[in-house]
C-alpha positions as CSV (number, residue, x, y, z in Angstrom):
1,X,27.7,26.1,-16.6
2,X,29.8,24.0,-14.1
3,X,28.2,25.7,-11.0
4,X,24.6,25.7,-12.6
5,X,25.0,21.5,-12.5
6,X,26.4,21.7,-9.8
7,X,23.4,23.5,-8.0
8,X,20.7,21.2,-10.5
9,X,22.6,18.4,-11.3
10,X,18.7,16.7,-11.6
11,X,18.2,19.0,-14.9
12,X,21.6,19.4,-16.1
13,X,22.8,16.1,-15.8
14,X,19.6,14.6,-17.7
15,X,19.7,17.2,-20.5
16,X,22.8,15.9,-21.2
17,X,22.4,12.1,-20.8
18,X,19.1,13.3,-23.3
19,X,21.5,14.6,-26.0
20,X,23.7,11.7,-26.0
21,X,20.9,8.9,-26.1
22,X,19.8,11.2,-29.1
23,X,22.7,11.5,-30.4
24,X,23.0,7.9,-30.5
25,X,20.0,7.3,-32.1
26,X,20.5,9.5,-34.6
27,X,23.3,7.3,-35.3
28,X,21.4,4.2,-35.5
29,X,22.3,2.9,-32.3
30,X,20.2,1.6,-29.4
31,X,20.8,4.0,-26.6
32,X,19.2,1.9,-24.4
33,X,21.5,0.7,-21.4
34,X,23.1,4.5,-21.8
35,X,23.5,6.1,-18.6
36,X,25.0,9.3,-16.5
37,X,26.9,9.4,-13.5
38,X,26.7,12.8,-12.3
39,X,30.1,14.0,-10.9
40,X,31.5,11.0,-10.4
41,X,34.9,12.8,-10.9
42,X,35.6,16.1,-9.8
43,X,33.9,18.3,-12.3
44,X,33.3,16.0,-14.5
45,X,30.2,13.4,-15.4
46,X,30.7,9.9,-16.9
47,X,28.6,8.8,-19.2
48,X,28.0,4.7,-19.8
49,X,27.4,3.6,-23.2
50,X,26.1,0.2,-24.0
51,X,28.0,-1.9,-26.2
């Protein structure tokens, strides 16, 4: 899966900033303010949460 985001980090990386702000929202939470920083580490993303 690593080399597929690596290759489409414009799908991969948004699917999963899409599970987490619906995740949150299932949750109760505003998700807005969430965000993704595709590999901002090596192989890994970070994800910002709002507060």
């Amino acid at each position: 899966m690593l080399d597929v985001a690596r290759k489409h980090p414009d799908v991969v990386c948004w699917v999963h900033l899409g599970v987490a702000q619906g995740f949150l929202e299932a949750l109760g939470c505003d998700a807005d303010g969430t965000g993704i920083r595709p590999f901002a580490e090596p192989g890994a993303c970070l994800l910002d949460l709002p507060r």
